[in-house]
C-alpha positions as CSV (number, residue, x, y, z in Angstrom):
1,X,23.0,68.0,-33.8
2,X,20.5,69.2,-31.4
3,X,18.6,67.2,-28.5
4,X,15.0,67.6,-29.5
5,X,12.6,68.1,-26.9
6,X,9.4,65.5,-27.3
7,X,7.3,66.3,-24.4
8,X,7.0,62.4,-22.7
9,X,8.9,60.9,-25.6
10,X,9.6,57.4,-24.9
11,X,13.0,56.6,-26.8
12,X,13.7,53.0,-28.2
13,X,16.3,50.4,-26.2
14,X,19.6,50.8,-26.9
15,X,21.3,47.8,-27.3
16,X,24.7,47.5,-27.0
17,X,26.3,44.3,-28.2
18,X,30.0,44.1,-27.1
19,X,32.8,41.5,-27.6
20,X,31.8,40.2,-23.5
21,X,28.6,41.8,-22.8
22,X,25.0,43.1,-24.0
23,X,23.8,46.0,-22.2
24,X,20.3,47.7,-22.7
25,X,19.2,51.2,-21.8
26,X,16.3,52.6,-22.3
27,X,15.5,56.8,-22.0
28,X,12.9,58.9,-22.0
29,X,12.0,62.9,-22.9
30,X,10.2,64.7,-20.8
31,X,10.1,68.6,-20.8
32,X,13.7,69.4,-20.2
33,X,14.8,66.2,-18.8
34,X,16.2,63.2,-19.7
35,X,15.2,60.2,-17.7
36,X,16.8,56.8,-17.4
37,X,14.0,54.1,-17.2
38,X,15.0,50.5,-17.7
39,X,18.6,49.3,-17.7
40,X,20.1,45.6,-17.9
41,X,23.2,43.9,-18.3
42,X,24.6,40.4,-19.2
43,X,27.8,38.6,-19.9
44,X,28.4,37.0,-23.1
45,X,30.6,33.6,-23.0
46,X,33.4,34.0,-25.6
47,X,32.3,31.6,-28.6
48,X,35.8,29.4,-29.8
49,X,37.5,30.9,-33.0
50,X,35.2,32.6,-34.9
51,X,32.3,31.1,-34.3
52,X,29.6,33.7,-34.9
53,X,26.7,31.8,-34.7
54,X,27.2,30.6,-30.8
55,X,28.0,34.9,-30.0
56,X,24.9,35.8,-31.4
57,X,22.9,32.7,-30.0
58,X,24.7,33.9,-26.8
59,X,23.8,37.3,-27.1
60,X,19.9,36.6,-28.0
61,X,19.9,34.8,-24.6
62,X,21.5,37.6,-23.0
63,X,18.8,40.1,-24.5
64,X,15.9,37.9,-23.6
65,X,17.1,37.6,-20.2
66,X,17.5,41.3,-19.7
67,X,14.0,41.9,-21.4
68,X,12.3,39.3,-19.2
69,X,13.8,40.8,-15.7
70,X,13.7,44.6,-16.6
71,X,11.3,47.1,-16.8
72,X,11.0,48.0,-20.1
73,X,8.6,50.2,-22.3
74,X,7.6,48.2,-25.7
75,X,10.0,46.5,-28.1
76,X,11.5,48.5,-30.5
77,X,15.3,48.9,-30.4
78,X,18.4,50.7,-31.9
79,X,21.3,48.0,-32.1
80,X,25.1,48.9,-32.6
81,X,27.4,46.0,-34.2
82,X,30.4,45.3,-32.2
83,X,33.7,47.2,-33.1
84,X,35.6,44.3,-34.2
85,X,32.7,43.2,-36.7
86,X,33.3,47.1,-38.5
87,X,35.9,49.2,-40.9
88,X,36.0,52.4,-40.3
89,X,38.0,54.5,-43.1
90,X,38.9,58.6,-43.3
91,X,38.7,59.3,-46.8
92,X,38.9,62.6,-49.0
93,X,36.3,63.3,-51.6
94,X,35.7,65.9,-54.1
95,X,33.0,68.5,-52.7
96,X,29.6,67.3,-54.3
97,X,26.4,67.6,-53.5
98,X,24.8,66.2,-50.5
99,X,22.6,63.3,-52.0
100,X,25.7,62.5,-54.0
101,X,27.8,62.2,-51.5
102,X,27.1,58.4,-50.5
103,X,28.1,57.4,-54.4
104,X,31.1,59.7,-53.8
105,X,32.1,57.2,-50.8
106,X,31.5,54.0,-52.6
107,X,33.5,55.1,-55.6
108,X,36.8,56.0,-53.2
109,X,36.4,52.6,-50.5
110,X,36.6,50.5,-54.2
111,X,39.5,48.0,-53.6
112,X,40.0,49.5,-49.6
113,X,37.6,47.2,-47.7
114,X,38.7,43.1,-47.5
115,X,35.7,42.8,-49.2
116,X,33.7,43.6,-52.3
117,X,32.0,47.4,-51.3
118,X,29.1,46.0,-52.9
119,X,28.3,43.2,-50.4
120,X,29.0,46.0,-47.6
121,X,26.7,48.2,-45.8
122,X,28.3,51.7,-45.6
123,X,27.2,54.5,-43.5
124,X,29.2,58.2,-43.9
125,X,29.3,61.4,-41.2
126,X,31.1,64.3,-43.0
127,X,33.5,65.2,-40.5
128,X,34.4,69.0,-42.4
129,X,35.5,70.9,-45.4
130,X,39.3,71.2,-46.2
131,X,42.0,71.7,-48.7
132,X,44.3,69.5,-50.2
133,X,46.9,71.2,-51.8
134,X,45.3,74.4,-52.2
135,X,41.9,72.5,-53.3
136,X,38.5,72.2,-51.8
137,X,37.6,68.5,-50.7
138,X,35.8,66.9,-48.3
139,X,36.9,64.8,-44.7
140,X,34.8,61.6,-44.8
141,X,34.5,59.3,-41.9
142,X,33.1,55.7,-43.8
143,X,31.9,53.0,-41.7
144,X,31.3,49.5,-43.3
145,X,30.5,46.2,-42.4
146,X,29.4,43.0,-44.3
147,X,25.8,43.1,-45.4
148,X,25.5,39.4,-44.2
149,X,27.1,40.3,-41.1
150,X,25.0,43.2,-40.4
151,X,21.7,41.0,-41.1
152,X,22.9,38.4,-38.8
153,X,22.9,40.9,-35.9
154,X,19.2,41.7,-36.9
155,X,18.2,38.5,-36.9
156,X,19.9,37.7,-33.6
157,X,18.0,40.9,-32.1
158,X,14.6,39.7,-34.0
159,X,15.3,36.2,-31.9
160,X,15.2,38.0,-29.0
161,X,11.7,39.7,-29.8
162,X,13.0,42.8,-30.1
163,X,11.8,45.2,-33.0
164,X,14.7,47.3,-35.1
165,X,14.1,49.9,-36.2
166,X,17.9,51.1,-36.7
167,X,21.3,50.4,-36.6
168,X,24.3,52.6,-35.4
169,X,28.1,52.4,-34.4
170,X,29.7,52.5,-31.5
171,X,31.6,55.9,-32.0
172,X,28.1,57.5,-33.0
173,X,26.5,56.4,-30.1
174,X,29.6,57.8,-28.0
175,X,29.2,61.4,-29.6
176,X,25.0,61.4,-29.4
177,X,25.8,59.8,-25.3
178,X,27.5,63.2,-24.6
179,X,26.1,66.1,-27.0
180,X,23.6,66.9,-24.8
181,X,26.2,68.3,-22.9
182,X,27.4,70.5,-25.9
183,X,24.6,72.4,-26.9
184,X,25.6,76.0,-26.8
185,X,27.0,77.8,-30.2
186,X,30.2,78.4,-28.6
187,X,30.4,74.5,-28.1
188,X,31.0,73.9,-31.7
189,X,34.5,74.8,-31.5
190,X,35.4,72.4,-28.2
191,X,37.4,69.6,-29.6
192,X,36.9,66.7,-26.9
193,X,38.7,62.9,-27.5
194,X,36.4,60.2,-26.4
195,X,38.8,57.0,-25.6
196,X,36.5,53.9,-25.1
197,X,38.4,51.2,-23.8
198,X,36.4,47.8,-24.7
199,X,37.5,44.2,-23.8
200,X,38.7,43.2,-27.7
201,X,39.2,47.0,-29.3
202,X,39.6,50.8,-28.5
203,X,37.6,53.4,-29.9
204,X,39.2,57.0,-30.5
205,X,36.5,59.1,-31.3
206,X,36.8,63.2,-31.6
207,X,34.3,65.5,-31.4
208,X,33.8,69.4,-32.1
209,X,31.0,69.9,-29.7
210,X,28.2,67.3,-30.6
211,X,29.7,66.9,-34.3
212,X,31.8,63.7,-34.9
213,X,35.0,64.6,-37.2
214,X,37.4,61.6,-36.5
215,X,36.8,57.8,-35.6
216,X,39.1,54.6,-35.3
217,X,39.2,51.4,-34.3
218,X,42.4,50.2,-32.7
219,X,43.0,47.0,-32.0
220,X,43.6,46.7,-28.4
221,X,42.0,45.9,-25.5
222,X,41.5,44.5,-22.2
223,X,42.7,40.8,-23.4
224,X,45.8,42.3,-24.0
225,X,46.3,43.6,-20.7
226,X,45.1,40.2,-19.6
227,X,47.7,39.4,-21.8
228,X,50.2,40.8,-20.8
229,X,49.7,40.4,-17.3
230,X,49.5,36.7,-17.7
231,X,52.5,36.5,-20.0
232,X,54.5,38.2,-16.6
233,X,53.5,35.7,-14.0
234,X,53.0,32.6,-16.3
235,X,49.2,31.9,-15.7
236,X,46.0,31.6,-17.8
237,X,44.5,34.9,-19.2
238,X,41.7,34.0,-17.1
239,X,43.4,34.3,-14.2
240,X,45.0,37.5,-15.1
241,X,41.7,38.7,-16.0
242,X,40.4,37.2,-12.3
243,X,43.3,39.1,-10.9
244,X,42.6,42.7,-12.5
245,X,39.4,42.6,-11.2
246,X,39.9,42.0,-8.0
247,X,42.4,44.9,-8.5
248,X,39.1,47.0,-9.3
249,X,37.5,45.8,-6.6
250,X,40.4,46.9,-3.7
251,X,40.8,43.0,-3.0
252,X,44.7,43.9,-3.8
253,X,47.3,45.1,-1.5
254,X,49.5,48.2,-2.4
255,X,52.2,45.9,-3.5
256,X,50.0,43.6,-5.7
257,X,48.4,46.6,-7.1
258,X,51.7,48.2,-7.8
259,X,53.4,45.2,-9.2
260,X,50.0,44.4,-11.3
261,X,50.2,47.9,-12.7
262,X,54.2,47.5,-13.9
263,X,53.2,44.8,-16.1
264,X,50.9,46.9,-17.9
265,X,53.4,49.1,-19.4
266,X,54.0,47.9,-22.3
267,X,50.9,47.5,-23.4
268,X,49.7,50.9,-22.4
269,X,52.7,52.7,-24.2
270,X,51.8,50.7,-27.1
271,X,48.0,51.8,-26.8
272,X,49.0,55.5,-25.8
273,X,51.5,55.1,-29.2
274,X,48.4,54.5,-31.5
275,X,46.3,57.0,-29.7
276,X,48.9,59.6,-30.9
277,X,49.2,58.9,-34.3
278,X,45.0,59.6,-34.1
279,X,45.7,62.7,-32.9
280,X,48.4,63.3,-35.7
281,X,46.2,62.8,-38.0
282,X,43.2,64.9,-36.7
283,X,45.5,67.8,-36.2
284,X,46.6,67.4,-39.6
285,X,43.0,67.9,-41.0
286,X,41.8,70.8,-38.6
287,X,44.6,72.4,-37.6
288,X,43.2,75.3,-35.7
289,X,41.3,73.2,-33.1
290,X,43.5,72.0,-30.5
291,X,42.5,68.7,-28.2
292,X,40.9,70.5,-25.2
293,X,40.7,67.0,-22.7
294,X,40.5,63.2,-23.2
295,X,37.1,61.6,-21.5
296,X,37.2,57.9,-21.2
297,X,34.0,55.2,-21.2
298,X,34.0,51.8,-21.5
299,X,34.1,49.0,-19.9
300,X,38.0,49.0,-18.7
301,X,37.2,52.4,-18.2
302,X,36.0,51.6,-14.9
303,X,39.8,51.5,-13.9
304,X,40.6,55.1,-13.2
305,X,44.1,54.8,-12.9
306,X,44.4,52.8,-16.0
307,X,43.0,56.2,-17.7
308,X,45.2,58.1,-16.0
309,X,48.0,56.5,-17.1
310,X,47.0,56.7,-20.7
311,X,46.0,60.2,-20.1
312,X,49.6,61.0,-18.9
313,X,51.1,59.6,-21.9
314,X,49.0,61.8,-24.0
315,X,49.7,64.6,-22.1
316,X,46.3,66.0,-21.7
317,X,43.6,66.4,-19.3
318,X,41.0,63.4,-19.1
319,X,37.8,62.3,-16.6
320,X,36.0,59.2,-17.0
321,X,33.0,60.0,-18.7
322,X,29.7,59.2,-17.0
323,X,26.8,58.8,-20.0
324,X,24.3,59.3,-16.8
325,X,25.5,63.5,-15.7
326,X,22.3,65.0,-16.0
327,X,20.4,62.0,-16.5
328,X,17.3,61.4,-14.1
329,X,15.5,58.5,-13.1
330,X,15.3,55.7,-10.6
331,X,17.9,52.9,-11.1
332,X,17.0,49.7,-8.8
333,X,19.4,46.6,-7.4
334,X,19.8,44.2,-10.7
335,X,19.7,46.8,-13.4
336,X,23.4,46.9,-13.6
337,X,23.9,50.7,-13.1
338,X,25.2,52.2,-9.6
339,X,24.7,55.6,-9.4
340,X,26.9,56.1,-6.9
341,X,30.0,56.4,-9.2
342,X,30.7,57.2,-13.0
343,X,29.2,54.2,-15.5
344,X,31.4,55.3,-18.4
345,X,30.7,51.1,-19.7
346,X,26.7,52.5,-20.6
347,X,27.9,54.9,-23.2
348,X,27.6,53.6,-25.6
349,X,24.0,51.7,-24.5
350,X,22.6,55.3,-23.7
351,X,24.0,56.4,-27.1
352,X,21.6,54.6,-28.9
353,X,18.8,55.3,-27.5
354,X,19.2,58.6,-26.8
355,X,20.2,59.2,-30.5
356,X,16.5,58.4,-31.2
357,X,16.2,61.4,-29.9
358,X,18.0,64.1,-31.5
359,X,17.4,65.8,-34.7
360,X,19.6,66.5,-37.7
């Protein structure tokens, strides 16, 4: 994919709705330059169990706050659904056609979703030709969610006067954040890991150059962290949690900090474990294009030595990512952006709505 230059072009919000926060970001085209213009943030208070309808009533109050304090251009929005509410599968399918690829998916998730394929809502990017045992097939990366599930955040966004006019995934968003960065030929061949470290889940997302070939959701987080970290001292998660950020914040001395970051062993080897068997996999597939660096976002992201203790066990080069390199515009006290240091947590927000912008 290329970024396509719309001389002015005002792009639609991007709305990211996470597992503890909504975050909107809005960009705009204009000759060669991308330009942030409107940003907001708000926390989400976790709903008991699995109580849906108080998130999204949470979230639509979040939105409407954001809206009502920001300086936003018009209405219409590009939404993602939160990681935990998706499936994301790699599957192999006979080379067909293009417009028959999509029945080709269906037919193969049958009996591989905990639902009926028919009351989903699947989306495909072919990642890349191979061969499987000396014959031509196809890499497929399906995403699916529950058609109810993915009207309820529609609705919830509707609620919050918003207008959609699309709906994306997170590990999209991640790859359209950064490919303006890869937009020379010789790009195609860079094969960058994207590591977004949420509150619930982890997204490993690879990329050659601006072209997605391998997603996953993993199942950890920063609760477990909090987790673990409260399991250690024997208090409340929310006082672990209290106590990591004032760890962010250099409100910890050397000790505390070194101590805190013992008790996150565990729990990182197991994340750096799963992060590997990703990798396994990819090279597996597309064996000629080595891992060239790691770039973390997300919201636990903001920990850099958290990363670089992941990185380590990976045993590759990573940065934080900041969605905002090369990004213009004025960013003002309340919009939830500092400028001053990487924001790898707006990825995903910028994602969206910079995806608006780019052409097939």
């Amino acid at each position: 994919m290329a970024l396509k230059i719309i001389r002015g072009k005002q792009l639609p919000i991007g709305v990211d709705a996470g597992s503890s926060s909504v975050k909107l970001a809005q960009l705009r085209l204009s000759d060669d330059a991308v330009e942030l213009t409107a940003s907001g943030a708000a926390d989400v208070p976790a709903a008991g169990g699995d109580d849906r309808s108080a998130r999204l009533e949470g979230l639509s109050e979040g939105i409407r706050e954001i809206m009502r304090t920001g300086r936003f251009k018009g209405t219409q929005a590009v939404l993602s659904l939160p990681a935990e509410e998706t499936i994301v599968q790699h599957i192999k399918i006979e080379k067909v056609p293009p417009q028959r690829t999509g029945e080709a998916v269906i037919g193969e998730l049958r009996g591989k979703l905990p639902y009926d394929v028919k009351q989903a809502v699947v989306r495909h990017v072919v990642a890349g030709d191979i061969y499987v045992e000396g014959e031509p097939k196809q890499e497929v990366i399906a995403v699916a969610a529950p058609r109810h599930v993915v009207e309820s955040y529609i609705d919830m966004a509707h609620r919050a006067k918003l207008d959609v006019t699309g709906v994306n995934v997170e590990p999209c968003a991640i790859v359209e954040c950064f490919s303006r960065l890869f937009r020379r030929a010789s790009d195609a061949s860079r094969a960058i890991l994207f590591v977004d470290l949420g509150a619930k889940t982890t997204q490993v997302v690879l990329s050659h150059g601006s072209r997605m070939v391998f997603a996953r959701n993993l199942p950890h987080g920063g609760e477990r962290l909090d987790a673990a970290v409260a399991e250690a001292m024997g208090v409340p998660a929310e006082q672990a949690h209290a106590l990591r950020q004032d760890l962010l914040n250099g409100l910890l001395g050397p000790e505390e900090q070194e101590g805190l970051y013992r008790m996150l062993d565990e729990p990182l080897d197991a994340l750096a474990g799963e992060i590997t068997k990703c990798l396994r996999y990819y090279e597996s597939v597309f064996r000629n294009q080595d891992v060239e660096r790691a770039i973390f976002v997300g919201g636990q992201a903001a920990d850099r030595r958290l990363c670089q203790a992941i990185a380590k066990r990976l045993n590759l080069p990573a940065q934080v990512g900041d969605p905002l390199i090369r990004v213009g515009g004025v960013t003002c006290p309340g919009d939830g952006v500092d400028r001053r240091q990487p924001q790898p947590r707006w990825a995903v927000a910028v994602g969206l709505s910079l995806g608006a912008g780019l052409a097939a």
